[in-house]
C-alpha positions, 0 to 999 in steps of 0.5 A, spaced: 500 500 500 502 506 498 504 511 503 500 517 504 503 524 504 503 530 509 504 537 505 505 543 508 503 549 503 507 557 502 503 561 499 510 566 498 508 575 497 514 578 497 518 573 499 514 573 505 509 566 506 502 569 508 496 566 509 488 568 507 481 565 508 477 563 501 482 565 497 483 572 499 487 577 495 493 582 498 490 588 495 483 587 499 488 586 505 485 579 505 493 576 508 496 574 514 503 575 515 506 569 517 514 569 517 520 567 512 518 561 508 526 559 508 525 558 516 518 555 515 520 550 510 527 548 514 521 547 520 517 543 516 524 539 514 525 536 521 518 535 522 518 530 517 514 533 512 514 529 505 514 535 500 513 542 500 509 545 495 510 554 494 505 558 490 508 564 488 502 569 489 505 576 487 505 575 480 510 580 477 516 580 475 520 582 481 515 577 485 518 572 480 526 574 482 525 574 488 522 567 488 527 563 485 532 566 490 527 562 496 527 556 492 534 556 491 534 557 498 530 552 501 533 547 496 540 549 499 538 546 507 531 542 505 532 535 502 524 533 501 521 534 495 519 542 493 513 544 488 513 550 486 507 554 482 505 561 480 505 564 474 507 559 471 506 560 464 511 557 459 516 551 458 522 557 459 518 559 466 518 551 468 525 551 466 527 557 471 524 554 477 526 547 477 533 550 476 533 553 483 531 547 485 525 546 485 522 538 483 516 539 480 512 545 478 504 546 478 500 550 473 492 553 474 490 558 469 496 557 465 494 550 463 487 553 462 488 558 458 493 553 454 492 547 456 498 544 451 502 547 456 501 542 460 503 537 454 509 541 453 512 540 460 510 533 460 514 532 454 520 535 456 520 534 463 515 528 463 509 527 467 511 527 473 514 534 474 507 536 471 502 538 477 496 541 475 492 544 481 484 546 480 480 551 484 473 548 485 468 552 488 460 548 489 455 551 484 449 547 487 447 540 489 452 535 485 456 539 481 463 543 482 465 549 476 473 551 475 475 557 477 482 561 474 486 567 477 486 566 484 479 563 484 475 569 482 473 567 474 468 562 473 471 558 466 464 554 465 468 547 465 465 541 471 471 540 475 471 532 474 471 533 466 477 538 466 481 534 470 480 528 466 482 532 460 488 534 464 491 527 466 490 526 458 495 531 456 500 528 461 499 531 468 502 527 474 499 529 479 492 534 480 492 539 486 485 540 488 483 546 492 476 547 495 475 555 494 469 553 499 474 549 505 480 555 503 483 557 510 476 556 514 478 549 518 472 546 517 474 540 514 476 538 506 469 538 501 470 530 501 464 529 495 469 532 491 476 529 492 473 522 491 470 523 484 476 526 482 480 520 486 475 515 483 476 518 475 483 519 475 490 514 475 494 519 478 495 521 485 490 526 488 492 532 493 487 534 497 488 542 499 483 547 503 480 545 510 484 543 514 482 544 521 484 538 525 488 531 525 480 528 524 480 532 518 486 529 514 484 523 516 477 523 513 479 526 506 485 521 506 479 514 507 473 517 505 475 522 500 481 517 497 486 522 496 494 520 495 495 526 499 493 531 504 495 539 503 495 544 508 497 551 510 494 554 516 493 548 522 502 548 521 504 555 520 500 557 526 501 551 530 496 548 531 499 541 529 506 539 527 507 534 522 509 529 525 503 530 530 498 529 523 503 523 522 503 520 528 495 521 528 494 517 521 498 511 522 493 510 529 487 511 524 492 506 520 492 510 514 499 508 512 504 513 513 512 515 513 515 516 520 
């Protein structure tokens, strides 16, 4: 049986990791400071996390420099694997930040906007280095749309259909995010992360909810997810990783200790 993974998640501005609720924007002063992203991921390091995954949320040129130094950083004292993600929008920008260190990359809009992106990538750094994330939002009984910039424009796809279509053209791995769950500990969209786990053949990380070891537990059983993906519940010490660990393996959810 293969071993579920626990993955704290960056969200990096300005080269500081920040955290919102629901997706919200630093413009809106929806962000919280919560400290250096190097000094985050070497804690997370010796907590035993699986991988660490950074989204670049400044999206400008500036923002992109100052990114690839944070990688470059963390690749120098980490030694889990690194995913990096944020406007990311050609082969050229996947090259820069797998140079500095990074093991894989995730896409969103960018492989909306252009899905043969996501082939591309896959092409020339195979399938799984290509993460694509999705930001889901609830749209009524059953039913889920895919949302792009930052969950702010609705695109018309059914999240299932698009991420189907997204493993075809070569997508490792799929990133799920619950714009609904986003930073408001209330526990992951379970209905949703089955379906997907349940329609694809590659691994399935849950993100958006977190709130409590019970949690993670229940959307690595009951939702079927590879993965659990979280922000808040470590960055403010709620739990270590090694809690969550611990935790898993007595709900015996196979785990590395």
């Amino acid at each position: 049986m293969m071993t579920k993974r626990v993955i704290p998640c960056l969200d990096v501005h300005d080269g500081k990791v920040t955290r919102g609720v629901q997706f919200g924007k630093a413009e809106e002063g929806g962000l919280r400071n919560v400290g250096d992203p190097v000094e985050l991921a070497m804690r997370y390091n010796e907590q035993g996390a699986d991988e660490m995954v950074f989204f670049d949320i400044t999206a400008s040129a500036h923002g992109r420099a100052t990114m690839v130094g944070v990688i470059e950083r963390v690749a120098d004292e980490c030694f889990m694997p690194l995913t990096v993600g944020g406007g990311i929008k050609t082969v050229d920008d996947m090259h820069l930040m797998l140079r500095a260190g990074a093991d894989k990359i995730s896409i969103n809009s960018s492989a909306l906007s252009n899905p043969g992106l996501i082939r591309e990538g896959a092409e020339k750094y195979g399938s799984q280095c290509i993460v694509v994330s999705v930001d889901a939002k609830r749209l009524g009984p059953g039913r889920w749309g895919v949302f792009s910039h930052g969950g702010r424009r609705d695109t018309g796809l059914e999240v299932v259909d698009w991420v189907c279509e997204a493993v075809k053209l070569g997508a490792g791995e799929v990133v799920l995010n619950s714009i609904d769950a986003d930073g408001t500990k209330a526990g992951f969209d379970l209905e949703i992360t089955r379906r997907i786990s349940e329609s694809v053949g590659v691994p399935v990380v849950a993100s958006g909810g977190a709130g409590s070891l019970l949690h993670m537990a229940q959307v690595l059983q009951e939702g079927r997810a590879d993965a659990v993906l979280a922000a808040s519940i470590f960055h403010f010490g709620n739990h270590t990783v090694g809690e969550v660990k611990q935790f898993l393996a007595r709900q015996n959810i196979p785990v590395r200790l």
